[in-house]
C-alpha positions as a Markdown table, in Angstrom:
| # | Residue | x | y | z |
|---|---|---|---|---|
| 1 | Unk | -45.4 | 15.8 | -26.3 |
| 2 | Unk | -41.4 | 15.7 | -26.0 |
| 3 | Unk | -41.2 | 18.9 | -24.0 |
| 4 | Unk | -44.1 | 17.1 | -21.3 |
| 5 | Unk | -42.0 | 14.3 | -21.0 |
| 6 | Unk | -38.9 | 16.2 | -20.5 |
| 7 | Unk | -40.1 | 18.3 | -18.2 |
| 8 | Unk | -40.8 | 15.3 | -16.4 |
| 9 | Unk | -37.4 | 14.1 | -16.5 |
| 10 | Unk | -36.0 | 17.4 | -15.2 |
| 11 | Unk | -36.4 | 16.0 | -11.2 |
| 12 | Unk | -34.8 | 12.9 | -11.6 |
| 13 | Unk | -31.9 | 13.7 | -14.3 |
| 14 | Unk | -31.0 | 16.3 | -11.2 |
| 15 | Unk | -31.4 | 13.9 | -8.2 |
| 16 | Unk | -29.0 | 11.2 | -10.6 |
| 17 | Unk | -26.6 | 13.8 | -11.2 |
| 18 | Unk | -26.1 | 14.8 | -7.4 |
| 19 | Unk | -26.4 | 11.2 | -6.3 |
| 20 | Unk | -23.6 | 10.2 | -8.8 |
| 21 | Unk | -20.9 | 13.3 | -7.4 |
| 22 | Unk | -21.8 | 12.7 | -4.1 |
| 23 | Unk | -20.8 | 8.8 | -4.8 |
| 24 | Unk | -17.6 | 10.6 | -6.8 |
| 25 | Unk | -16.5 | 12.7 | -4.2 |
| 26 | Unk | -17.0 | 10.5 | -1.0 |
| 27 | Unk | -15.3 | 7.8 | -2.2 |
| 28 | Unk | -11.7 | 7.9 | -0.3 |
| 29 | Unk | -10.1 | 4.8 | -1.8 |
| 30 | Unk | -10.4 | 6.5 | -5.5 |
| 31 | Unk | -10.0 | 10.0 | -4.3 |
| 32 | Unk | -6.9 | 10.5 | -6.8 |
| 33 | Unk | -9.1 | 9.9 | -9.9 |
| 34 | Unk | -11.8 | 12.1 | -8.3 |
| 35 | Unk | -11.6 | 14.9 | -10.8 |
| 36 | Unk | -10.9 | 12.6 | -13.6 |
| 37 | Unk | -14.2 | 10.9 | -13.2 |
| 38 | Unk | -16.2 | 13.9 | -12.4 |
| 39 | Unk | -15.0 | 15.1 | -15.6 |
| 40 | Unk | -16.3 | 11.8 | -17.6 |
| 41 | Unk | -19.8 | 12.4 | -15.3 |
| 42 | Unk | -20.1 | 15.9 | -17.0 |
| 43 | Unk | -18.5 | 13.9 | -20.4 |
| 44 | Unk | -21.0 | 11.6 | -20.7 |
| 45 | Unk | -24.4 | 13.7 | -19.7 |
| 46 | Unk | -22.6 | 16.5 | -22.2 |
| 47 | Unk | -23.1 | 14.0 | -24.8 |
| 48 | Unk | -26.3 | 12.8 | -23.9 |
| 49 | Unk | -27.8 | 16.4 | -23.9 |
| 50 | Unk | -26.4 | 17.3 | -27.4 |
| 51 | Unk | -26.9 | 13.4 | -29.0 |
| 52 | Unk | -30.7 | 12.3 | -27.3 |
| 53 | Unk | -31.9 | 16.3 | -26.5 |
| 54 | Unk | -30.7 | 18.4 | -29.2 |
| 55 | Unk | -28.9 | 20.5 | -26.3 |
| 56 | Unk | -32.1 | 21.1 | -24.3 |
| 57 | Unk | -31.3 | 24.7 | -22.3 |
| 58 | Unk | -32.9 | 23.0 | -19.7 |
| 59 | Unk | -31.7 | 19.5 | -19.1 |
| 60 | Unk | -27.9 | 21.8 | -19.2 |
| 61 | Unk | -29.7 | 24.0 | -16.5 |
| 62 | Unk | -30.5 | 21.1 | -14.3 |
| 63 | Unk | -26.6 | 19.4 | -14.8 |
| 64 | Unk | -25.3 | 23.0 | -13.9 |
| 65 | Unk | -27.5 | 23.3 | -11.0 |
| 66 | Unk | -26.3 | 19.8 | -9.9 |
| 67 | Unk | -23.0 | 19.7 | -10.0 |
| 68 | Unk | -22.9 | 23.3 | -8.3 |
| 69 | Unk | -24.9 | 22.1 | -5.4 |
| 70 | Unk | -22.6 | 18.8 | -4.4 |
| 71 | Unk | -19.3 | 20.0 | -4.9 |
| 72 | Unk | -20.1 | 22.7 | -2.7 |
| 73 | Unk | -22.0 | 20.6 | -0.4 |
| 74 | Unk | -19.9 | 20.4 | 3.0 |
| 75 | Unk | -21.9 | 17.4 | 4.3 |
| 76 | Unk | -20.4 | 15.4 | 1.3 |
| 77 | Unk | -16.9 | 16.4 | 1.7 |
| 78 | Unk | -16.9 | 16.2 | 5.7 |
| 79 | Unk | -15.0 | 13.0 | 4.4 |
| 80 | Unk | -12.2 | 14.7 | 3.7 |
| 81 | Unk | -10.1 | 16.7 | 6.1 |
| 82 | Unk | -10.0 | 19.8 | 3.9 |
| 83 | Unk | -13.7 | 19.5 | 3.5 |
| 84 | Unk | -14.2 | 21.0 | 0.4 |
| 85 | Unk | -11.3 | 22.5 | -0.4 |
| 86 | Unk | -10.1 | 18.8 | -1.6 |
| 87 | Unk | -12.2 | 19.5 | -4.8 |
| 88 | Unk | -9.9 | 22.9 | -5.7 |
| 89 | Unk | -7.0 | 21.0 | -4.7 |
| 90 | Unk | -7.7 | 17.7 | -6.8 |
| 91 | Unk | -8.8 | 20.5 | -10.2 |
| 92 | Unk | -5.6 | 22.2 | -9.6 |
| 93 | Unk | -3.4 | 18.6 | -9.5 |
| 94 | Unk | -5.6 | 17.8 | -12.5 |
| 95 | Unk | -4.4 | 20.6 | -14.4 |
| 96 | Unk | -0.7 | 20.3 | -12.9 |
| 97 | Unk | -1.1 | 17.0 | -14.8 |
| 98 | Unk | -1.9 | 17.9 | -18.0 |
| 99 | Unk | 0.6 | 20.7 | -18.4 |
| 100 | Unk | 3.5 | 18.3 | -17.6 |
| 101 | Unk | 2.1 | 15.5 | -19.6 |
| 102 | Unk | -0.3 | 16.6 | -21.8 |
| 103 | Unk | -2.8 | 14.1 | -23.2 |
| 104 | Unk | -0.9 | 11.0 | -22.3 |
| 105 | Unk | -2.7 | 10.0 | -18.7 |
| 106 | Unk | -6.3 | 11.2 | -19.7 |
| 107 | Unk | -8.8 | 7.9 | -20.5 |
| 108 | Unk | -10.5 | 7.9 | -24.4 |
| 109 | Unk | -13.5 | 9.0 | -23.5 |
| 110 | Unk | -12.9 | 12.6 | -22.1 |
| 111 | Unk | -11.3 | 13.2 | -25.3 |
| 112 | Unk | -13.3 | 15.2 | -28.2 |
| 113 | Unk | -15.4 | 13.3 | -31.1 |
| 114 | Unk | -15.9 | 14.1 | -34.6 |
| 115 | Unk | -18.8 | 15.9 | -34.1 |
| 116 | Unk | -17.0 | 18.6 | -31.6 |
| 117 | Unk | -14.1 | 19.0 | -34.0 |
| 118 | Unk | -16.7 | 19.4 | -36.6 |
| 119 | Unk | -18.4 | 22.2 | -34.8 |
| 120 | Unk | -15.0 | 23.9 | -33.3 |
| 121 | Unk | -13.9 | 23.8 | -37.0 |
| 122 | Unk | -17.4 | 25.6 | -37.9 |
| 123 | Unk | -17.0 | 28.2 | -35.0 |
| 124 | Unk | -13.3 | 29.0 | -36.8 |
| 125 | Unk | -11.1 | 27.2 | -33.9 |
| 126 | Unk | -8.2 | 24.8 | -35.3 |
| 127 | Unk | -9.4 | 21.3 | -35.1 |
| 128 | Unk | -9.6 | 19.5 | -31.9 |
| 129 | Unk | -7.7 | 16.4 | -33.9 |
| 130 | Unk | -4.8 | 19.0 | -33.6 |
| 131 | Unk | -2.7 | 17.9 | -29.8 |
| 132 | Unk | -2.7 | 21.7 | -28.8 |
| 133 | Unk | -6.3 | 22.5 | -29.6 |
| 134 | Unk | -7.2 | 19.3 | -27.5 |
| 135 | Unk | -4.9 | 20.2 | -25.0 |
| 136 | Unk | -6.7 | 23.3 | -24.9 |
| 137 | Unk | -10.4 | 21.8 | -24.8 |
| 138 | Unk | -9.3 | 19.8 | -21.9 |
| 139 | Unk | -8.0 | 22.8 | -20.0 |
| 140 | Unk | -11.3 | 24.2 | -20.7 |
| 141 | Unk | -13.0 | 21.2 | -19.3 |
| 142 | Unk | -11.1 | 21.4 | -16.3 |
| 143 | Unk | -12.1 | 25.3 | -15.6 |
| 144 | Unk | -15.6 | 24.0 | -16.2 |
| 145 | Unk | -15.2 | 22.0 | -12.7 |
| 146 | Unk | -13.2 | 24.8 | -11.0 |
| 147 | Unk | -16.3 | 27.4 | -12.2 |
| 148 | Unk | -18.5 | 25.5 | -9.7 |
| 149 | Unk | -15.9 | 25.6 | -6.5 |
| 150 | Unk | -17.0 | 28.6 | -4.7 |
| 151 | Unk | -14.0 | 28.5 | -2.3 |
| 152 | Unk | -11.3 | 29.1 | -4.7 |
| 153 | Unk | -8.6 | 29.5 | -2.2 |
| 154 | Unk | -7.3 | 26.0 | -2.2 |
| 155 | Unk | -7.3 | 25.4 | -6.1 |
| 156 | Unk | -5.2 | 28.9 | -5.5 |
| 157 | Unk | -2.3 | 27.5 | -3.2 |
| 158 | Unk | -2.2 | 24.7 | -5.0 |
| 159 | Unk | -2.0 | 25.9 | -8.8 |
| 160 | Unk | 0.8 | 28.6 | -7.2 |
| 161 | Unk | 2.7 | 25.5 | -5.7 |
| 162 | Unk | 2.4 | 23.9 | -8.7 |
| 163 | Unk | 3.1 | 26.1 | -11.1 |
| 164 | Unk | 6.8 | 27.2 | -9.6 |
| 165 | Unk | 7.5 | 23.8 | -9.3 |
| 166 | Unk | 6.7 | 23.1 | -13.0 |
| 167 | Unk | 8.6 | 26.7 | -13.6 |
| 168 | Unk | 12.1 | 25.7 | -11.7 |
| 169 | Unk | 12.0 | 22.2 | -13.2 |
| 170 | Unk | 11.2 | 23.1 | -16.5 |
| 171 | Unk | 8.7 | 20.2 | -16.5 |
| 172 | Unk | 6.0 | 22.6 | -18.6 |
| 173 | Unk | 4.7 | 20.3 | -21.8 |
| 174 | Unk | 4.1 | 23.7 | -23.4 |
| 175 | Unk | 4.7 | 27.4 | -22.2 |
| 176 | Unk | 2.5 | 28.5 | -24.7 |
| 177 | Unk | -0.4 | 25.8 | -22.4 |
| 178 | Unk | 0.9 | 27.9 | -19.5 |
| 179 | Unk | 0.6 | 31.6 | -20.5 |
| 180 | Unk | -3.0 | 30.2 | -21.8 |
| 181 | Unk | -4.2 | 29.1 | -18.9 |
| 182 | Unk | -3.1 | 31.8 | -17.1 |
| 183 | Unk | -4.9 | 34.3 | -19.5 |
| 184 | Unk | -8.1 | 32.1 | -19.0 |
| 185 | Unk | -7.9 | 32.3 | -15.0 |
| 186 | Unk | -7.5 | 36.1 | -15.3 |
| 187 | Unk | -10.8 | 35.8 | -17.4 |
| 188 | Unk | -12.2 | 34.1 | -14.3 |
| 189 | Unk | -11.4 | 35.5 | -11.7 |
| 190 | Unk | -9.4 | 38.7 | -12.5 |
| 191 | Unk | -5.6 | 40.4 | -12.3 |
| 192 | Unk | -5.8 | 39.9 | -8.5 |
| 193 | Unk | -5.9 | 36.4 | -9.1 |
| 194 | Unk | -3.2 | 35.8 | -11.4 |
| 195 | Unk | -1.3 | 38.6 | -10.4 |
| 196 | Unk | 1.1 | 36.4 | -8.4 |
| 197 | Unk | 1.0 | 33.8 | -10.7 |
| 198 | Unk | 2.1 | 36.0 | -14.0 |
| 199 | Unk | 5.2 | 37.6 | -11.7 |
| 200 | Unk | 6.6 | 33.8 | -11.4 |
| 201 | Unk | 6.7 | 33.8 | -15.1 |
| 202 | Unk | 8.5 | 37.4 | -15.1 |
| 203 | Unk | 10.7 | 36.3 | -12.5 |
| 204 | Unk | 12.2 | 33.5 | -14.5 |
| 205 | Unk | 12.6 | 35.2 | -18.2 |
């Protein structure tokens, strides 16, 4: 039967999934596209749970699992100086990037189909054609990543840093992009989290 045979699968769609970060995130010579291609990694096995599994609550278990276990795992990162603090800081750079810039430096592919603007329109979100709702999607994307980092500190400093520098420059692509994000960290992690980060945006009005 299909659920035999996909419980079959659930070992090896996990050991390819960690085998693939670990590749991502120990490879120094493409370290600035790191987050960029972990994203298309979580891209492309999205799309092949909801196109070949009809969004199996397992296979999405097993991805989850995955990804949690090597960006966390300190053996891979040991690459890096900051260990794995590199992974907060490269998801807060990420994000740095598409508030300044918007859509312009992401590749095709990350970008949503006509099947997810089909089934945002259905869930009563403005289409993901429209630049801000994409925007918005790939924010989300991004958090995804940041969700699994259990040492949050770094993607902290970082997003701080980046923020005022973005704030004194005026080099935002949106403020409304900026006062959203911030409302989705507090959703994350809490007041005490953004607590800094909303009295920047005080300071300056």
């Amino acid at each position: 039967s299909l659920s035999a045979r996909q419980s079959k699968m659930n070992a090896p769609w996990g050991d390819y999934i960690r085998s693939t970060g670990i590749s991502i995130i120990s490879d120094q010579e493409k370290g600035d596209d790191m987050v960029i291609r972990l994203l298309d990694l979580r891209r492309s096995l999205d799309l092949f749970i909801r196109d070949s599994f009809a969004k199996d609550d397992e296979f999405l278990y097993g991805m989850r699992e995955a990804f949690g276990k090597f960006i966390n795992d300190r053996q891979t990162a040991s690459c890096w100086s900051s260990g794995t603090s590199k992974i907060g800081e490269m998801t807060a750079k990420h994000i740095d990037m598409l508030l300044r810039g918007g859509l312009k430096a992401l590749p095709k592919q990350l970008l949503s189909d006509i099947q997810d603007r089909a089934v945002a329109e259905k869930e009563g979100l403005s289409s993901t054609g429209d630049e801000d709702a994409e925007l918005d999607r790939q924010l989300d994307q991004a958090l995804e990543l940041f969700r699994f980092i259990e040492g949050k500190d770094a993607f902290e400093a970082f997003y701080k840093k980046d923020l005022a520098r973005r704030l004194l420059m005026s080099r935002s692509a949106s403020k409304d992009a900026e006062r959203n994000m911030l409302t989705k960290l507090r959703g994350e992690c809490g007041a005490n989290f953004t607590h800094n980060l909303e009295q920047m945006f005080r300071d300056q009005e």
